[in-house]
C-alpha positions as CSV (number, residue, x, y, z in Angstrom):
1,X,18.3,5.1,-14.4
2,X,16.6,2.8,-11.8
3,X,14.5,4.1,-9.3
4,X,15.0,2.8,-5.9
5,X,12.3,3.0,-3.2
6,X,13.1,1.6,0.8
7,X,10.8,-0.1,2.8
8,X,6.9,-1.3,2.2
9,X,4.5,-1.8,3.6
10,X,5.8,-4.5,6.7
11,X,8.8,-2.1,7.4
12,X,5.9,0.5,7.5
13,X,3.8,-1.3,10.1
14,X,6.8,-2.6,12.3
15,X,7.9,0.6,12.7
16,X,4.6,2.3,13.6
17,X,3.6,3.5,16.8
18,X,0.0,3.1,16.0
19,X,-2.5,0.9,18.1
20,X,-3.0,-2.7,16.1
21,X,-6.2,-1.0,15.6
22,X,-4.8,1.6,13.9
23,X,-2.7,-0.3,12.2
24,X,-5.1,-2.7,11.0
25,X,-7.3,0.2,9.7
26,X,-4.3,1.5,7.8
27,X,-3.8,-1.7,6.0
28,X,-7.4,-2.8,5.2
29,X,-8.8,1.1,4.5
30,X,-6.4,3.7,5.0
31,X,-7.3,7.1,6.9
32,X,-10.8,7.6,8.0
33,X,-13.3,7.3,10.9
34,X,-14.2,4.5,13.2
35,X,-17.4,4.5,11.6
36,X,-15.9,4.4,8.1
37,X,-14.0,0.9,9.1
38,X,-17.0,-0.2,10.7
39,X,-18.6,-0.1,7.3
40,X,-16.3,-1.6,5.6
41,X,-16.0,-4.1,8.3
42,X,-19.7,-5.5,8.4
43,X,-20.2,-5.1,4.6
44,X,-17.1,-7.6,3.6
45,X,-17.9,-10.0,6.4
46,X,-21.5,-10.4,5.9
47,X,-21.7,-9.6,2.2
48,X,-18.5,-10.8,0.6
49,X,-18.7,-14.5,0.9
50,X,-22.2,-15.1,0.1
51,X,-22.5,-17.3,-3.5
52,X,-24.9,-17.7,-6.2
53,X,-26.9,-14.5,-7.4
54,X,-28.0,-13.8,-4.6
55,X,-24.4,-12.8,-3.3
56,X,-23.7,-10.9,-6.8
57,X,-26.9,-8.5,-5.8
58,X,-26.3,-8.1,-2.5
59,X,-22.6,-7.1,-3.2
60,X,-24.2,-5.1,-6.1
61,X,-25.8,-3.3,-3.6
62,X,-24.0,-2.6,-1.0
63,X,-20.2,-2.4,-2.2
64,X,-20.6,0.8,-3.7
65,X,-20.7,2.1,0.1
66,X,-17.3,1.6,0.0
67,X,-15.7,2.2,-3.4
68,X,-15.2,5.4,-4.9
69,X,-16.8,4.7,-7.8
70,X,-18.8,1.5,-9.0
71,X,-20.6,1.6,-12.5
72,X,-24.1,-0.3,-13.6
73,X,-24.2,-4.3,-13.0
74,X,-21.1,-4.9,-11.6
75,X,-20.6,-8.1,-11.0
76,X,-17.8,-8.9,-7.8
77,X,-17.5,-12.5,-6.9
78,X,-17.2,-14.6,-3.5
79,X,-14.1,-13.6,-1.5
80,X,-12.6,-10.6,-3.1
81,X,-9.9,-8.5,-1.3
82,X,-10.9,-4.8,-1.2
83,X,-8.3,-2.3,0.3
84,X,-8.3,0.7,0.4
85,X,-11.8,0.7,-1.3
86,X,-11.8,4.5,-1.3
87,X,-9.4,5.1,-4.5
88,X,-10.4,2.4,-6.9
89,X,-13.4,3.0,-9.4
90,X,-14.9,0.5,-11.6
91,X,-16.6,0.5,-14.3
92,X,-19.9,-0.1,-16.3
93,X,-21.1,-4.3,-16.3
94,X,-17.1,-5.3,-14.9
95,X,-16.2,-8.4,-13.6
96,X,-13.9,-9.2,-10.7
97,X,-13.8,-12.9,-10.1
98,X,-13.8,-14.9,-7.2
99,X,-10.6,-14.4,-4.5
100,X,-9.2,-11.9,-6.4
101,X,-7.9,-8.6,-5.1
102,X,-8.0,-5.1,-5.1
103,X,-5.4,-3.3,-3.6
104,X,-5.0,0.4,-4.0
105,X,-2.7,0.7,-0.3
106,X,0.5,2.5,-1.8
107,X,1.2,6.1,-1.4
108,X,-0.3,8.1,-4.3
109,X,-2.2,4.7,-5.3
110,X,-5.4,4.0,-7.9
111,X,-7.2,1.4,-9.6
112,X,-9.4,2.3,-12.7
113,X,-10.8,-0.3,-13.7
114,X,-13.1,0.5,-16.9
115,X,-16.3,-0.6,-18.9
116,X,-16.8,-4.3,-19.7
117,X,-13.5,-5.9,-18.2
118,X,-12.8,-9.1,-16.8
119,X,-10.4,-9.8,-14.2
120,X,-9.9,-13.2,-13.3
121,X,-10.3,-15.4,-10.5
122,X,-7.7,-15.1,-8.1
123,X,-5.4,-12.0,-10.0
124,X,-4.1,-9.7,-7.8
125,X,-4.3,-6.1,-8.9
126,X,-1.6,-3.7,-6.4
127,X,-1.4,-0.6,-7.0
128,X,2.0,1.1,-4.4
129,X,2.0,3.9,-6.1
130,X,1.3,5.9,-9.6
131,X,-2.3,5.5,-11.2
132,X,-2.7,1.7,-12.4
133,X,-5.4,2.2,-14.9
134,X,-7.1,-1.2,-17.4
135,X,-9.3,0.5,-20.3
136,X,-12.3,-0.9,-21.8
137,X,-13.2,-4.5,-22.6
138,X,-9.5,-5.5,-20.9
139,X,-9.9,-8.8,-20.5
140,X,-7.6,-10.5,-17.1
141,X,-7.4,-14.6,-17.0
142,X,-7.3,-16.5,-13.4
143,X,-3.9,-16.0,-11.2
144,X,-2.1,-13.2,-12.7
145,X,-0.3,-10.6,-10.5
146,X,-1.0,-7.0,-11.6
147,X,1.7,-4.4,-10.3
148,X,2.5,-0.8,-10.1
149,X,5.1,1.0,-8.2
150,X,4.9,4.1,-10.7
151,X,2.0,3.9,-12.4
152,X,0.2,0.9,-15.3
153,X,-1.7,1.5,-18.1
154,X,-3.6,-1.5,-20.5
155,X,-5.0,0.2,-23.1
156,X,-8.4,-1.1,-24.6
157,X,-9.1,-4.8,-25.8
158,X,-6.0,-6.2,-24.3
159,X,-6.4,-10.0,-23.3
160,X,-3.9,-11.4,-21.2
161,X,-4.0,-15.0,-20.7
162,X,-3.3,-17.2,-16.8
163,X,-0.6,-16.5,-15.0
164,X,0.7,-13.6,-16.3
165,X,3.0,-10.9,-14.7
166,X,3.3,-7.4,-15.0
167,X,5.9,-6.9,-12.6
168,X,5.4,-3.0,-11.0
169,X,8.9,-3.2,-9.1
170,X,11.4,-6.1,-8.0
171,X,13.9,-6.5,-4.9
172,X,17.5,-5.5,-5.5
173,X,19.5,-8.6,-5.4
174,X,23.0,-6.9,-5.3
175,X,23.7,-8.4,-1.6
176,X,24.0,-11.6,-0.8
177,X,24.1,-11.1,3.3
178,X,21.1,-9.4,3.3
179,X,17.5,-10.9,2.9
180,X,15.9,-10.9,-0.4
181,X,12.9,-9.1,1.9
182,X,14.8,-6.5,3.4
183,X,16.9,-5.3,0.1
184,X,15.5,-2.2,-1.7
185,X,13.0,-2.4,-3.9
186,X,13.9,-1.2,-7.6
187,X,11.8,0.2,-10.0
188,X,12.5,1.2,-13.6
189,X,9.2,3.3,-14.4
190,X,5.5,2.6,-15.5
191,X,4.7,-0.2,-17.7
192,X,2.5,1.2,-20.5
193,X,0.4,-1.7,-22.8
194,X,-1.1,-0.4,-25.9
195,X,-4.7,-1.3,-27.4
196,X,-5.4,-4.6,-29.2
197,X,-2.7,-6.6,-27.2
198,X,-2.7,-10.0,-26.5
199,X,0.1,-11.4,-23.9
200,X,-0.3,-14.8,-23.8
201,X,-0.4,-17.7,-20.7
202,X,2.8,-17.2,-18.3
203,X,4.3,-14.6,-19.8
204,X,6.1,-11.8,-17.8
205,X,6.2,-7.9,-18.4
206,X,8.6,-6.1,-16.3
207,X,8.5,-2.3,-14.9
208,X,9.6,0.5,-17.2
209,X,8.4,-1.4,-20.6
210,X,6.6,-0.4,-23.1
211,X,4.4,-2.5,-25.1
212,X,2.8,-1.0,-28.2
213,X,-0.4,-1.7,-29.9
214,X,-1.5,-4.6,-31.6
215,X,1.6,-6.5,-30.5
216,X,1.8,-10.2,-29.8
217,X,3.8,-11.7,-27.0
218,X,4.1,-15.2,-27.0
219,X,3.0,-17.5,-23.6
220,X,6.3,-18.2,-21.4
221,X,7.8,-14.5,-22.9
222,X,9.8,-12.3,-20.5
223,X,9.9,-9.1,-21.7
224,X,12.4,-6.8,-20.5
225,X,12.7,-4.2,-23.1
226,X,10.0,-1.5,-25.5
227,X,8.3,-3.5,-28.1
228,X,7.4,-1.3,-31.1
229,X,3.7,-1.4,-32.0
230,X,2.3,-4.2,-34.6
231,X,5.0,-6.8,-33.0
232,X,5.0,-10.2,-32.4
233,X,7.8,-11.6,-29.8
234,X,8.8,-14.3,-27.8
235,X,11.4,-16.7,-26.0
236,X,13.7,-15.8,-22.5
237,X,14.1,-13.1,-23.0
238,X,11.8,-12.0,-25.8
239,X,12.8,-11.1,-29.0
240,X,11.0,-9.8,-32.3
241,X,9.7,-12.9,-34.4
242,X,9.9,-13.3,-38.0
243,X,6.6,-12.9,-38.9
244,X,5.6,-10.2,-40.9
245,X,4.5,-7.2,-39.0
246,X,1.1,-6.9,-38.4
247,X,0.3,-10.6,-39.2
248,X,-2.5,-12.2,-37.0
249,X,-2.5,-15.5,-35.7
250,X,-2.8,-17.7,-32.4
251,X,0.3,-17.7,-29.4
C-alpha cells in the first residue's frame, strides 16, 4: 500500500514560530549551538569555493569539523551543498564533485557514502528520511537526483550514468484544484539496488523498487516494478529484454 507523508520541508518553515535565524539554522544544520552554525558558517564560506588543489586540501582539512565522519583523501570539490553535515559519513579517497549536494535535512535522515565512490558534478543526494546508504566503488555521473523518503541502498560497484533518477517519493496528483506543491507526498518504500548494477544515462528508478544484482537497465528506462537479479530491461516503462540472462554487453 502507498505510504503517504504531509508537508516538507516549506510547509515546515512557514508554519514555524522560530526566529529566521532559527529557521535558517534548521535548514542549513539542524539542532545545535550558536557556535556550532558559526562553524559551519565560516568553514563553507571561506573554504568551499576555493579551486585548484589548493581548495581540495583546505576542504580536506577542515570539513571534517563538520561531518560526522570523513575518511582518508577525500576529495570535495568547489561549491558543494552540505546540510545537515552532522549525519552524513563518507568514506575512504571519495569523491564529491563540484555543485553537488548533500542533504541529510529529513527526519530520521543519513547519508553513507562509502570507500572509493564517485558522485558527480552537480547530483543531488536527499536524504527526508530512512538511511540512504551507496557502498563501495559506487560510481554517480554529473546531474542525477538521488532520493529517499524511506530509506536507499546501492550496493557495491553500481555505475549509474547522467541524469539519472532514483525517485525517493513523488506528489499525489489525484486533485486537480489543488497545487502540484501542496498535494501529499506518496511514497511506496525504499528503493534497494543490488551490486554490479549498471543503470544507464536518463533512466529513472522509482520508490519501493527493487533492483537485483548484476542487472542492466537500459538509458531512457523507467522502472516502476522489482527486477530479478542477472536482468537486463528497458523501454517506458521497462520490461525484461530478450537477452539471455546474465549476458554482458554495453546500454
Amino acid at each position: 500500500m502507498t505510504r503517504r507523508r504531509f508537508g516538507g520541508i516549506r510547509r515546515d518553515l512557514d508554519q514555524s514560530h522560530e526566529s529566521p535565524l532559527q529557521r535558517y539554522q534548521s535548514v542549513v544544520l539542524g539542532k545545535g549551538s550558536l557556535w556550532s552554525l558559526l562553524v559551519y558558517e565560516l568553514v563553507t564560506s571561506i573554504f568551499g569555493s576555493i579551486g585548484g588543489r589548493a581548495g581540495t586540501r583546505l576542504r580536506r582539512l577542515f570539513y571534517p569539523l563538520l561531518l560526522q565522519e570523513t575518511g582518508r583523501r577525500v576529495i570535495i570539490g568547489q561549491n558543494v551543498s552540505i546540510r545537515h553535515p552532522g549525519k552524513i559519513r563518507i568514506g575512504d579517497r571519495s569523491i564529491i564533485g563540484d555543485f553537488a549536494t548533500l542533504d541529510a535535512r529529513g527526519e530520521g535522515a543519513s547519508i553513507t557514502i562509502g570507500r572509493r565512490a564517485s558522485v558527480g558534478e552537480k547530483t543531488v543526494i536527499n536524504s527526508r528520511g530512512g538511511s540512504l546508504a551507496l557502498e563501495d566503488n559506487v560510481d554517480i555521473g554529473d546531474r542525477c537526483r538521488i532520493g529517499s523518503l524511506e530509506g536507499l541502498f546501492i550496493g557495491e560497484n553500481t555505475v549509474i550514468g547522467r541524469a539519472v533518477c532514483l525517485s525517493g517519493a513523488s506528489h499525489s496528483t489525484e486533485r486537480l484544484d489543488i497545487p502540484i506543491i501542496k498535494q501529499p507526498i506518496t511514497c511506496k518504500g525504499p528503493i534497494h539496488i543490488g551490486r554490479d548494477v549498471t543503470i544507464g544515462e536518463g533512466a529513472t528508478v522509482l520508490d519501493g523498487v527493487t533492483v537485483g544484482s548484476r542487472c542492466r537497465i537500459e538509458p531512457g528506462s523507467l522502472v516502476n516494478r522489482d527486477v530479478p537479479e542477472n536482468t537486463r530491461v528497458g523501454g517506458v516503462p521497462a520490461s525484461a529484454r530478450k537477452d539471455s540472462p546474465g549476458e554482458e554487453g554495453e546500454l
